[in-house]
C-alpha positions as CSV (number, residue, x, y, z in Angstrom):
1,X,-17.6,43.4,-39.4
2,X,-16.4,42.3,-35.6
3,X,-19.2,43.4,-33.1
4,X,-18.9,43.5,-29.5
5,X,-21.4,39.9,-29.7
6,X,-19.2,38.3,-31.8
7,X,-16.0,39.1,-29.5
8,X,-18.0,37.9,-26.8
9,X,-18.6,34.2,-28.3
10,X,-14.9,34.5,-29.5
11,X,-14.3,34.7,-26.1
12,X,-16.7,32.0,-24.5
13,X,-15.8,29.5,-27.0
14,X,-12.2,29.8,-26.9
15,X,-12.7,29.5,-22.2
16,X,-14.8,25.9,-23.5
17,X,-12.3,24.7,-25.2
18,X,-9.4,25.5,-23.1
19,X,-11.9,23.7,-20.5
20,X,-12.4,21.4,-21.6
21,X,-9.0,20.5,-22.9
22,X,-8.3,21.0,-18.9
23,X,-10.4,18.3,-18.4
24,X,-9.5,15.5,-21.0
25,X,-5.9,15.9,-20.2
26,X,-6.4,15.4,-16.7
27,X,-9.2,12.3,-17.6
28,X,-6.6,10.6,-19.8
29,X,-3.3,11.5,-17.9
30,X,-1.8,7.7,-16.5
31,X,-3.1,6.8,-13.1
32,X,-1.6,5.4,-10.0
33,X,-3.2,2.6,-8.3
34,X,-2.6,2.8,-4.5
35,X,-2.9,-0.3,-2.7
36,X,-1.0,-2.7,-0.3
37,X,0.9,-6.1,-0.7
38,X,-0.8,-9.0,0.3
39,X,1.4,-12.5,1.6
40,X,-0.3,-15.6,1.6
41,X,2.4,-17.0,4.8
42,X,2.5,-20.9,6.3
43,X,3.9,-20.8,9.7
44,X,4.3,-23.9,11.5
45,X,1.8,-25.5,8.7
46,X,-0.7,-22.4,9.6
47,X,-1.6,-20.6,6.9
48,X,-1.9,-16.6,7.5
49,X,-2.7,-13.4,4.9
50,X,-0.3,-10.5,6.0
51,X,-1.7,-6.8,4.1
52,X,0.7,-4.1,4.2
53,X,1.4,-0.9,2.6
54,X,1.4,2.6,3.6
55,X,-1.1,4.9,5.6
56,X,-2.6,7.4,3.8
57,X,-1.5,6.7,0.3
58,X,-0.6,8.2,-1.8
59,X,2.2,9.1,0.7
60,X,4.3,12.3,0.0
61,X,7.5,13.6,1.3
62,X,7.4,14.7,5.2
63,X,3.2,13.7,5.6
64,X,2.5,12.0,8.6
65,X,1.8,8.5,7.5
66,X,2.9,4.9,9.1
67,X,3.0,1.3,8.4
68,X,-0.4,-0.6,7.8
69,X,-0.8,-4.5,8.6
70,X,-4.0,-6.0,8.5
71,X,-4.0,-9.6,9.7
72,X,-6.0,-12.5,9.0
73,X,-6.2,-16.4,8.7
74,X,-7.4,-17.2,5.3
75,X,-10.0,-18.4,3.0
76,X,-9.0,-21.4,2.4
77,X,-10.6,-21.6,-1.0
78,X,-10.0,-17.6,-1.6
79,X,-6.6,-17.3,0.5
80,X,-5.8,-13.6,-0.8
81,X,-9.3,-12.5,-0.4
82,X,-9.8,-9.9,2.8
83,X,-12.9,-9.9,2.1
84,X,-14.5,-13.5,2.8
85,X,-16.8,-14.3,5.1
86,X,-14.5,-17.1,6.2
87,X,-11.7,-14.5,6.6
88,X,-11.0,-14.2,10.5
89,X,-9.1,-11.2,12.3
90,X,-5.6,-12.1,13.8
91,X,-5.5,-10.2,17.3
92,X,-3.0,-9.1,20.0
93,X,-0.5,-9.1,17.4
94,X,0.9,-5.8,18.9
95,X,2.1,-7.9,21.8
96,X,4.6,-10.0,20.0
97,X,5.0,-7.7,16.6
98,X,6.8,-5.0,15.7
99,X,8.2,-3.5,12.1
100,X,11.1,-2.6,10.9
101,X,11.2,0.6,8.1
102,X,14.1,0.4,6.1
103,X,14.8,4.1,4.0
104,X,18.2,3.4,2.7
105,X,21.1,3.0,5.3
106,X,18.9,4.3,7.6
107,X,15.8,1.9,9.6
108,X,14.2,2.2,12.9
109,X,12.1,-0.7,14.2
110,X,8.3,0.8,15.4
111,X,5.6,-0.5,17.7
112,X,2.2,-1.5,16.0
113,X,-1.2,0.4,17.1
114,X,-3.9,-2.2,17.7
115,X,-7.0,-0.8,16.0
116,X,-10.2,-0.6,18.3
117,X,-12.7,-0.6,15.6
118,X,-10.6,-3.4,13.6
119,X,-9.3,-6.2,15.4
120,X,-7.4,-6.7,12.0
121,X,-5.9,-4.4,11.9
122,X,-2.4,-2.6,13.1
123,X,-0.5,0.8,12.6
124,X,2.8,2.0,13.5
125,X,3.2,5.9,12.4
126,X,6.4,7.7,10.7
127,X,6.9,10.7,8.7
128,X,8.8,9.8,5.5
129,X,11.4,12.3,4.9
130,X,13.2,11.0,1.5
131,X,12.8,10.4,-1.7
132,X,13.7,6.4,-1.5
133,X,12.4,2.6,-1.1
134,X,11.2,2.1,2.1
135,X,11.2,-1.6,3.3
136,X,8.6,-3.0,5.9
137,X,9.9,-6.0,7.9
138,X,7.1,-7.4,10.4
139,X,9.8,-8.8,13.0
140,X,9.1,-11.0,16.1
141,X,7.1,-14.1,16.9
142,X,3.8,-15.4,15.6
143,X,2.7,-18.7,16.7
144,X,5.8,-18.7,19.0
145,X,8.3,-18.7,15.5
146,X,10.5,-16.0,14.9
147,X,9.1,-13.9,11.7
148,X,11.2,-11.9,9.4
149,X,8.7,-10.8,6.4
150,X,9.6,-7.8,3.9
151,X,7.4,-5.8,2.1
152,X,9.2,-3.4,-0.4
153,X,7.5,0.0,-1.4
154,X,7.0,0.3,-5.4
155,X,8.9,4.3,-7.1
156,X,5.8,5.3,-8.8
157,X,2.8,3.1,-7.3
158,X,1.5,0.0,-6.5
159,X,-0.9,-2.7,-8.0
160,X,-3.8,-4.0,-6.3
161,X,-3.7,-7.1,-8.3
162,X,-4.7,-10.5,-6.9
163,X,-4.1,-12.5,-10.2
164,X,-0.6,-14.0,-10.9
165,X,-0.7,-12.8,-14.5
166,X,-1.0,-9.3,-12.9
167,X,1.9,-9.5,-11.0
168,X,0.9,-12.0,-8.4
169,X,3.9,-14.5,-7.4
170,X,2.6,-18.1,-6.0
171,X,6.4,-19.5,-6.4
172,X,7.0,-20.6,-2.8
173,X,9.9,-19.1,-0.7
174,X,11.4,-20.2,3.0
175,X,11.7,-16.6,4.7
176,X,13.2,-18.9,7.9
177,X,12.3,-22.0,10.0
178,X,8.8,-22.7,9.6
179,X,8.1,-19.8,7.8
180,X,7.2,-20.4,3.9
181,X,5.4,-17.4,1.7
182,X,3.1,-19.6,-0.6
183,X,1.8,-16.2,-2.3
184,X,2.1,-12.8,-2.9
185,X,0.4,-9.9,-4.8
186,X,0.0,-6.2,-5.4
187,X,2.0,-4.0,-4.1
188,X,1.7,-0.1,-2.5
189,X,3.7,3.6,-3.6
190,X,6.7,4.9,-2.4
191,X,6.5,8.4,-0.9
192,X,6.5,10.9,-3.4
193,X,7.9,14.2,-3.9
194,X,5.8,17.1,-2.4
195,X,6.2,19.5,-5.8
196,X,3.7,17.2,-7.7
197,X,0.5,18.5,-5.4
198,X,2.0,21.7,-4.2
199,X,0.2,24.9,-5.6
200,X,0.9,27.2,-6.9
């Protein structure tokens, strides 16, 4: 015989499950890791960690976000590590810096923000309006060279990975006269679509 108690625990067990089900699927769903690309750079025999990625992430169609640079001269015995105690702050870069933000055929070249709180670190602000790679190329002088160093935006996410194994790159590369990248890892999102957080 089906009482009005028994309904009721029907009813509460079959909200627990659904729930909890809720839950588990969004526990176990695959997750983006949102980070920035770090380039261990020798310029004029100098070596120099460049960090750059997005602000914000993750970044989604038409949000305000930017370009992020944090600047530092190496560890030398951690030289990807931002986090050293040997690690010092580049300043002033704003004076001689500036990026270039590639979205297809289209690119604009933006002033960098010097950071009051960070002397590290530098922002230049944009609103992504597509659906595309963006391309971040610090241009200008460092050291009195001429710079031209890209960082590429990854569709679906980015890797805060410092190990080569994890898709680190120590094969070295002339970017342009006394300019060599000796290292590179991780890597930061590409703006994503909007419908993927909007509710309902």
């Amino acid at each position: 015989m089906v009482t009005k108690t028994n309904i009721q625990f029907i009813i509460l067990s079959t909200m627990s499950i659904i729930t909890f089900s809720l839950i588990l699927s969004i526990v176990l769903q695959p997750q983006f890791a949102f980070a920035h690309e770090k380039q261990l750079v020798s310029i004029n025999e100098k070596p120099y960690l460049f960090v750059v990625g997005s602000i914000g992430e993750p970044v989604y169609i038409n949000d305000k976000s930017g370009v992020e640079l944090f600047a530092y001269i190496p560890d030398p015995k951690d030289p990807l590590s931002e986090d050293s105690n040997v690690t010092k702050p580049i300043t002033g870069l704003e004076k001689t810096l500036k990026v270039e933000v590639s979205a297809g055929p289209t690119n604009k070249t933006l002033d960098f923000e010097p950071d009051e709180e960070n002397p590290a670190h530098y922002t230049a602000t944009f609103f992504p309006s597509a659906e595309t790679t963006y391309t971040y190329t610090l241009t200008g002088t460092i050291d009195n060279t001429p710079v031209h160093i890209s960082y590429s935006c990854v569709p679906g996410g980015g890797e805060d990975d410092d190990d080569e194994s994890s898709g680190g790159d120590n094969t070295k590369t002339v970017l342009s006269q006394g300019v060599i990248r000796e290292q590179m890892a991780g890597g930061f999102s590409c703006p994503m679509p909007r419908d993927e957080v909007t509710i309902p």
